[in-house]
N, C-alpha and C positions, 0 to 999 in steps of 0.2 A: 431500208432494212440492211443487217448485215451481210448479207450474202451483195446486196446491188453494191457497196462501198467496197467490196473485194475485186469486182472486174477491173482488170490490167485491159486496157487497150493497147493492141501491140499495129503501130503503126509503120507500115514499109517504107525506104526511102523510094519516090517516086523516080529516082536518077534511076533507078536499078530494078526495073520492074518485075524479069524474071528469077526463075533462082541459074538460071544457066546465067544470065548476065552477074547476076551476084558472085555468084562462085568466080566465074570471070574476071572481077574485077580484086576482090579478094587475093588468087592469084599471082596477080599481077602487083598489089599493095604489098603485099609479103617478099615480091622478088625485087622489089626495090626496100624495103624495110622489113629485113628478117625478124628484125624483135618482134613484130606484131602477129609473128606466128605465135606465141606464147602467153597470146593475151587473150580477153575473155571477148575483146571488142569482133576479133576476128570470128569468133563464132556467134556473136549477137548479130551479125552482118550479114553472116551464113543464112540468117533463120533462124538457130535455137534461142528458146526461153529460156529465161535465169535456170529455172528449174534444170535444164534438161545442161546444159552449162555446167552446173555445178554435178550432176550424174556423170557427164564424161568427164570433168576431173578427177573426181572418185574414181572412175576408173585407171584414168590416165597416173596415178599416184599409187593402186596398187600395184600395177604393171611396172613401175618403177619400183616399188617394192618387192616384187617377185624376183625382178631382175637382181636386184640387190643381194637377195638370198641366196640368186642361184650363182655367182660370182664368189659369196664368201663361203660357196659349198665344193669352190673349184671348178664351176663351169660347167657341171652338170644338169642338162638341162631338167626342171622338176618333174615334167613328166614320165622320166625315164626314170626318176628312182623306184628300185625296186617295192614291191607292195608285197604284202604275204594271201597266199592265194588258199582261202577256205579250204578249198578240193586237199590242196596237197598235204595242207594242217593234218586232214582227217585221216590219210592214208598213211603219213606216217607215225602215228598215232598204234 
């Protein structure tokens, strides 16, 4: 069926059985090869599925775009721009 030809088997490297040994060794690959912090390898390594991979780039790509904003806004950080507050609307009204 289609549903059986969709299951991913996600097989663990046997070198690295736990996630503390994982994360451990990860580490350790990055502090001798910085570039691989910025690669997708290093969180497949981790643990995360594609899926979840491509969710923290997403994220990790807004947060560069936030930053972006809040730079070309003078370094105001966004949640300290001011907001108009209902209450006050109304009273001086």
């Amino acid at each position: 069926s289609y549903a059986e030809r969709q299951v991913k088997p996600k097989f663990l490297n046997p070198a690295m059985p736990s996630s503390v040994a994982r994360a451990d060794t990860i580490v350790k690959l990055i502090s001798a090869f910085p570039f691989l912090a910025d690669t997708n390898l290093a969180l497949t390594e981790a643990g995360f599925d594609m899926d979840q991979v491509r969710e923290l780039e997403s994220e990790r790509m807004g947060a560069q775009g936030r930053q972006l904003i809040n730079s070309a806004l003078g370094g105001e950080p966004l949640g300290k721009i001011e907001t108009v507050e209902y209450e006050n609307l109304e009273k001086e009204e």
